[in-house]
VEXDREN-2710 file (C-alpha; in Angstrom, 1 decimal):
% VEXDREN-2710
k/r/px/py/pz
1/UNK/0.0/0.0/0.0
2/UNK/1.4/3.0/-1.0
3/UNK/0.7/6.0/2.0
4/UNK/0.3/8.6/-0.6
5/UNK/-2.5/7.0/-2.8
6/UNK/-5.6/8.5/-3.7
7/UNK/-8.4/6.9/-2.2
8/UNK/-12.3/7.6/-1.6
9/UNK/-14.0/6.2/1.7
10/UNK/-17.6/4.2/1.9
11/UNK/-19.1/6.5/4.8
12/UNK/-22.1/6.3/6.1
13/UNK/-21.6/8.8/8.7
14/UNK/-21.8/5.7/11.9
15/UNK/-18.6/4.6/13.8
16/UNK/-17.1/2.0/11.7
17/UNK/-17.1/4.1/7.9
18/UNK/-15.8/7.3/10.6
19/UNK/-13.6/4.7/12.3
20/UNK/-11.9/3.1/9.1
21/UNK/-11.6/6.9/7.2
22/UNK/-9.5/7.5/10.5
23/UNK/-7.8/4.7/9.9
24/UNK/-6.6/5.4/6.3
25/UNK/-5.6/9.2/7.4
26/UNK/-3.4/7.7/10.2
27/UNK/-1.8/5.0/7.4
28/UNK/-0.9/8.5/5.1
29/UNK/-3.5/7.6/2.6
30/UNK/-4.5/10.8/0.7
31/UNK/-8.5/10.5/1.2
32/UNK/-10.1/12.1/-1.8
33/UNK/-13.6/12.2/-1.1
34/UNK/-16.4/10.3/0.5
35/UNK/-18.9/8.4/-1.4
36/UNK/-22.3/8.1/0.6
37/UNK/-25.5/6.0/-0.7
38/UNK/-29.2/7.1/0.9
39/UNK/-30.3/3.5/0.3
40/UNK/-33.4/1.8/0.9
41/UNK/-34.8/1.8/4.1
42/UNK/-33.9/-2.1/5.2
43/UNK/-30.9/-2.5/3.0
44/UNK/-28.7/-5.1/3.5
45/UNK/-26.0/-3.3/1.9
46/UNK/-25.8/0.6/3.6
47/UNK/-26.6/1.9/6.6
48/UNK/-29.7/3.9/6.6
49/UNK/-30.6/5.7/9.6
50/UNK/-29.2/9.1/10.1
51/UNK/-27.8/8.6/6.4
52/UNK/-29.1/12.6/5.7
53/UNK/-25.8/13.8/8.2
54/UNK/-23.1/12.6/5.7
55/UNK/-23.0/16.0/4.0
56/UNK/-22.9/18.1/7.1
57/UNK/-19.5/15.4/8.0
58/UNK/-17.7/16.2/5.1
59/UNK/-18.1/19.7/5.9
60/UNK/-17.4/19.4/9.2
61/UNK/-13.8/17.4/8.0
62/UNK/-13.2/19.5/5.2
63/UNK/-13.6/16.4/2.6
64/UNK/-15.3/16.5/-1.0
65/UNK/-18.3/14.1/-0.9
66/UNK/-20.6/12.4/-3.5
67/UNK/-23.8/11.7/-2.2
68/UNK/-26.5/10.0/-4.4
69/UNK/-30.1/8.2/-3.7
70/UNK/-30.3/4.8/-4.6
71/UNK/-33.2/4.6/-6.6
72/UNK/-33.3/1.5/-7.4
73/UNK/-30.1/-0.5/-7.8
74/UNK/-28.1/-0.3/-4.9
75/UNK/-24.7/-1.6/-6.6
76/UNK/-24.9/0.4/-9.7
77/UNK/-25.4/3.7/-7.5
78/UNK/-22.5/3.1/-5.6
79/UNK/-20.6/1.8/-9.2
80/UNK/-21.5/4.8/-10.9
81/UNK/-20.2/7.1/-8.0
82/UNK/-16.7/5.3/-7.4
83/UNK/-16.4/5.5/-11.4
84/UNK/-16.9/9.4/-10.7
85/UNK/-14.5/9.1/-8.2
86/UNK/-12.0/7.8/-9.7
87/UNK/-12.5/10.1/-13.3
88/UNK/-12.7/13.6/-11.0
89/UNK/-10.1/12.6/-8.4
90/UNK/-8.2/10.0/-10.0
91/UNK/-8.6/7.6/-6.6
92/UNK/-6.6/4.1/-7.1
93/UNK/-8.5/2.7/-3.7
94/UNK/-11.6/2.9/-1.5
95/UNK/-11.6/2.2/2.4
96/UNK/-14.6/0.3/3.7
97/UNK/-15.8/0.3/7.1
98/UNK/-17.1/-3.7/6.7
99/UNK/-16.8/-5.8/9.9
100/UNK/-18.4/-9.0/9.1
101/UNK/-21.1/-9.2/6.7
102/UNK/-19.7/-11.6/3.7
103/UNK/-22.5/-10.2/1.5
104/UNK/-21.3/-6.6/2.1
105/UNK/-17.7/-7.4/1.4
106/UNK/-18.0/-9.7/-1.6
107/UNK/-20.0/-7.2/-3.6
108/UNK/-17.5/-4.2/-2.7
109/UNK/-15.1/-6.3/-3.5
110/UNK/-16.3/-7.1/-7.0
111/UNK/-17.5/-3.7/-7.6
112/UNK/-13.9/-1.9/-7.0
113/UNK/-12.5/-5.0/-8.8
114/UNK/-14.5/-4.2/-11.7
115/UNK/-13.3/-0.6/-11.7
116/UNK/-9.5/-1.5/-11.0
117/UNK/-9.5/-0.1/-7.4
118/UNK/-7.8/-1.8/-4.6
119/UNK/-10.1/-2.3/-1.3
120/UNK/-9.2/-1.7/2.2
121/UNK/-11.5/-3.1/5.0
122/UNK/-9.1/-2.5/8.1
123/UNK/-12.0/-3.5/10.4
124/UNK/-12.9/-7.0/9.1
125/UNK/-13.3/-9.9/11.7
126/UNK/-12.2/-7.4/14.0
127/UNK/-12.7/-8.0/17.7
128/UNK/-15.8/-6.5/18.7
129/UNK/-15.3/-5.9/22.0
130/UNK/-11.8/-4.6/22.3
131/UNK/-12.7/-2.5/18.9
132/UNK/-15.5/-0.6/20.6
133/UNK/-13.4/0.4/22.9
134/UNK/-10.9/1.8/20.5
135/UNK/-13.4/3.9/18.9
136/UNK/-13.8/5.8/22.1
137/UNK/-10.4/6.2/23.2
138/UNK/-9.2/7.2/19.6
139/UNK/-11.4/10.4/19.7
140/UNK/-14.6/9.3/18.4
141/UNK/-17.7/10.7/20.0
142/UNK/-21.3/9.1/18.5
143/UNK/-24.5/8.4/19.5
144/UNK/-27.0/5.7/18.9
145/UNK/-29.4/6.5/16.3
146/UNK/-31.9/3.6/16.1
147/UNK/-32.1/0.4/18.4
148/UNK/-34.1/-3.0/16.8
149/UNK/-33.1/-5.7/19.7
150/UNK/-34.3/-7.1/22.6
151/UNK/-32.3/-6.0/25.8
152/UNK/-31.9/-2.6/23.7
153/UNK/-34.6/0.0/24.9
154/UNK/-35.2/3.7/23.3
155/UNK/-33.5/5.1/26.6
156/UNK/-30.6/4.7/24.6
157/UNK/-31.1/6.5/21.6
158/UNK/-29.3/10.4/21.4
159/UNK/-27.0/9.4/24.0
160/UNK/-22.9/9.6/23.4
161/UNK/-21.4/6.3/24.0
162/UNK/-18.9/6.5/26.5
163/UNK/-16.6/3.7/28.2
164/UNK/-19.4/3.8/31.1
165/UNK/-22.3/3.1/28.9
166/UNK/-20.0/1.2/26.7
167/UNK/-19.3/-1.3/29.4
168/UNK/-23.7/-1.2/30.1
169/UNK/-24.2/-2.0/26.2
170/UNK/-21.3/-5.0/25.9
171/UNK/-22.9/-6.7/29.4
172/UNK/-26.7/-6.4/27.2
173/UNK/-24.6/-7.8/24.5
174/UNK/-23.5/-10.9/26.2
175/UNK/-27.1/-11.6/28.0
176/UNK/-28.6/-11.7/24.9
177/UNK/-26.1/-12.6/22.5
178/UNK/-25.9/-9.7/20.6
179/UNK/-23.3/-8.2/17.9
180/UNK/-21.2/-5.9/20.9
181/UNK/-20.6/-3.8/17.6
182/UNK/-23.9/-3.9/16.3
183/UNK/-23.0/-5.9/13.1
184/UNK/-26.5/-8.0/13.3
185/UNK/-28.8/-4.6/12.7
186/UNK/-29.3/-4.4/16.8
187/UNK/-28.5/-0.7/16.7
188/UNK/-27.4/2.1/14.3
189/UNK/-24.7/4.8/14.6
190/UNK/-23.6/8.1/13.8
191/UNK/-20.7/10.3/14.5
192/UNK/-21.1/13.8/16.2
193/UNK/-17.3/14.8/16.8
194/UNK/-13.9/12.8/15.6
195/UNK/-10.3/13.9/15.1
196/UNK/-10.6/14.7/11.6
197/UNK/-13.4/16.6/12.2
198/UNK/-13.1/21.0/12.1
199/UNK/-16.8/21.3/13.9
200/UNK/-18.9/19.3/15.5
201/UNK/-22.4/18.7/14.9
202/UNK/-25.3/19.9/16.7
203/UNK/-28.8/17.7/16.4
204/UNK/-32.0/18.4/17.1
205/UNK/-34.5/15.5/16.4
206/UNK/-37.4/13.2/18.1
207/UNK/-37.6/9.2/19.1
208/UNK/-40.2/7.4/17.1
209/UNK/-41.0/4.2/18.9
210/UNK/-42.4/0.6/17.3
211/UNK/-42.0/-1.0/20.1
212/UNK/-40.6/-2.1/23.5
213/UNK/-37.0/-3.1/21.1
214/UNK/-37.5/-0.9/18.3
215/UNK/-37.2/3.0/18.1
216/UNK/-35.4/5.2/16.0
217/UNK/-33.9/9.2/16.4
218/UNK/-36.0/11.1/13.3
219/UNK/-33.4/14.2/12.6
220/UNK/-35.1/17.4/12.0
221/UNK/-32.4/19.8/12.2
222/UNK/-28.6/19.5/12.2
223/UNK/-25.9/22.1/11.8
224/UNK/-22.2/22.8/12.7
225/UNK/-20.7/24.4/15.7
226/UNK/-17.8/24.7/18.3
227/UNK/-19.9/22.0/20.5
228/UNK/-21.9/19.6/20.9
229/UNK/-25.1/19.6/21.6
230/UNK/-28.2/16.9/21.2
231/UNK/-31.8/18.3/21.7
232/UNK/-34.3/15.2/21.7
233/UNK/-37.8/16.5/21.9
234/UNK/-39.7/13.5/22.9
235/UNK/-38.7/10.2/23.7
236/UNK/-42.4/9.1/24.0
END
């Protein structure tokens, strides 16, 4: 891998895409742009909740993004904007955040194959445990966007994962047997303040419930500041 390549980042604005761009900046990689996907609602390919922040990220970081809906083939949005990619910003890579889903990897893999572009996936088969941890003490601040799990309540929706609640989360994790990083769909991500980042973002949005394991943060209103700050209306 050579450290001053040109590469464009998979981010969908949660912990692992924020986590591996962070990753590729510390390895001297010469990060592009982003590429973000506003997929389908359950996708089994991008993350979807929160999806809408991505732009306000780049900004905050400084980075060029290219952010399309996926109207109706997922695989061909995201083929058509890493062939963008690499014709405005002449990227020889892409860095994907992918922790275990085969189905995720193979078809990035085959994608960036197609297009000649090597793939990084600096997270796969990672520990779980021991990697949420290293989000947090690398600099990462998010919060917990949606929650679809039983032992996972709305009470933790909006809230910045710290080692405290980390340590809460990882003992619901091993009750119930859940993905500690959240790989099975249990919960959803996004990133309000990282290293890379030049502001930090400032939410306002409300907690939708479907039930006693299933709620999600609705964003109404985000912009860019000096802090943090998270106004959840209702959590009702």
């Amino acid at each position: 891998m050579e450290s001053s390549m040109k590469v464009a980042a998979l981010y969908s604005g949660g912990k692992d895409s924020t986590y591996a761009l962070h990753w590729g900046y510390l390895q001297g990689l010469d990060i592009e742009c982003l590429i973000s996907i506003y997929p389908r609602e359950y996708s089994m390919l991008f993350h979807y909740p929160g999806i809408e922040a991505t732009v306000y990220q780049a900004k905050a970081m400084n980075i060029n993004i290219l952010y399309s809906k996926a109207v109706n083939n997922e695989e061909y949005t995201l083929y058509s904007l890493l062939k963008e990619a690499k014709e405005r910003y002449n990227i020889k890579g892409v860095i994907a955040g992918a922790l275990l889903s085969d189905y995720q990897r193979m078809r990035l893999a085959f994608i960036t194959e197609k297009l000649g572009l090597s793939l990084y996936t600096p997270l796969w088969r990672i520990d779980q445990r021991n990697y949420m941890k290293e989000i947090i003490k690398n600099g990462i601040k998010f919060i917990i966007t949606s929650v679809s799990s039983y032992g996972l309540s709305h009470k933790y929706i909006g809230r910045i994962v710290t080692l405290e609640l980390l340590n809460e989360i990882l003992v619901i994790a091993s009750k119930y047997r859940l993905s500690p990083a959240f790989e099975g769909g249990e919960a959803e991500t996004l990133v309000i303040d990282a290293p890379l980042f030049k502001q930090k973002l400032m939410i306002k949005g409300r907690i939708i419930k479907k039930g006693p394991y299933e709620a999600r943060l609705i964003i109404d209103k985000i912009d860019l500041g000096d802090q943090i700050r998270i106004i959840i209306e209702s959590r009702d």
